[in-house]
C-alpha positions in Angstrom: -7.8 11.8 0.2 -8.4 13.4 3.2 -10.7 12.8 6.5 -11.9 9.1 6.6 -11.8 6.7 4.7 -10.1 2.3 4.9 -6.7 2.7 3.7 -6.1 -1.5 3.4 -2.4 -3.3 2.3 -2.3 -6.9 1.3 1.5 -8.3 0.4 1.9 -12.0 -1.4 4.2 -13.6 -3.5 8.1 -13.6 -2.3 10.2 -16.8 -1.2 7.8 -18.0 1.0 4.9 -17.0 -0.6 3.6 -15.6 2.5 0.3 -13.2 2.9 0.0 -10.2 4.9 -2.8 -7.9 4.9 -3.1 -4.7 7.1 -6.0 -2.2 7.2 -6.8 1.4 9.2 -9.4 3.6 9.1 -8.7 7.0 8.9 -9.7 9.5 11.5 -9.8 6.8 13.7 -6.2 5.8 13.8 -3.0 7.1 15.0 -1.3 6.9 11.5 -3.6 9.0 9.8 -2.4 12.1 9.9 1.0 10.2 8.4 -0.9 8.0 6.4 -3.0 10.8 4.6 0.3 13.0 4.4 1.4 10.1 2.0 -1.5 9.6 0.4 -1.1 13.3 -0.8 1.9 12.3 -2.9 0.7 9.0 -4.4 -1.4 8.6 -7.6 -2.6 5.5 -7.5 -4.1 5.8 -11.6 -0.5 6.6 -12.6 1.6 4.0 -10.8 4.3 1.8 -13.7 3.2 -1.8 -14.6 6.4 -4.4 -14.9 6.6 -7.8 -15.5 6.6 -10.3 -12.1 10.3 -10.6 -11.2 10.5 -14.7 -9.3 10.4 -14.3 -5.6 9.5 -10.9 -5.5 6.1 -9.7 -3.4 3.3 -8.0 -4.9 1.4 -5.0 -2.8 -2.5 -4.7 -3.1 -3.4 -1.2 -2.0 -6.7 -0.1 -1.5 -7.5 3.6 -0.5 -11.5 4.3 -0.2 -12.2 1.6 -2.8 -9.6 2.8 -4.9 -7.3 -0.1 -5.4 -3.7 -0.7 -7.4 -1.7 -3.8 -7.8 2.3 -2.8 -7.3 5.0 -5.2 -8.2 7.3 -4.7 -5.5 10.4 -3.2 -7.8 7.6 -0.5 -8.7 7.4 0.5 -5.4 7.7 4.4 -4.9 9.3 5.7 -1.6 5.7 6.5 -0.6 4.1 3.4 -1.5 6.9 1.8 0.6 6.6 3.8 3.7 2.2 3.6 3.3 2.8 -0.2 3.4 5.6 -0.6 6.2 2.8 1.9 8.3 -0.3 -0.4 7.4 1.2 -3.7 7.4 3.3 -2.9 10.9 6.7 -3.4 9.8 
C-alpha cells in the first residue's frame, strides 16, 4: 500500500500488562516513505497464528482498515521494525 492511508499499532499484554497505541498517516508523516517501504514486504492475510505464550505482548496492526492480530513471537523483522517506527520506540 502506497500513497495515504492510517497505518495504526496497538501493543498489550506483557508483565505489566501495559497498552500502547501509535498511529500516522501516510503522506503526511516523516516515516512514510520507511513505513510504506515495509509495508511492501508484509502480508498482513498470511501472517502465522500461535498460541499466547504468559507475559508476552500482542501487536494490533491496522494498515487502511486492514487489521492483524500478531502474537509477539510471530513477529517478522518487518512487523518489528513497522511497530518500533509507529509506536516511537
Amino acid at each position: 500500500m502506497t500513497g495515504s492511508g492510517r497505518v495504526a499499532v496497538t501493543r498489550t499484554g506483557g508483565f505489566a500488562g501495559i497498552r500502547k497505541h501509535g498511529e500516522l498517516t501516510l503522506g503526511e508523516d516523516p516515516r512514510t516513505s520507511e513505513v510504506e517501504s515495509l509495508l511492501g514486504r508484509i502480508d498482513l492475510s498470511a501472517l502465522p497464528a500461535h498460541d499466547p505464550k504468559p507475559d508476552r505482548f500482542v501487536y494490533t496492526f491496522n494498515v487502511a482498515g486492514t487489521e492483524a492480530v500478531v502474537r509477539e513471537q510471530d513477529l517478522t523483522p518487518e512487523l518489528h521494525q513497522l511497530s518500533r517506527l509507529v509506536l516511537g520506540g
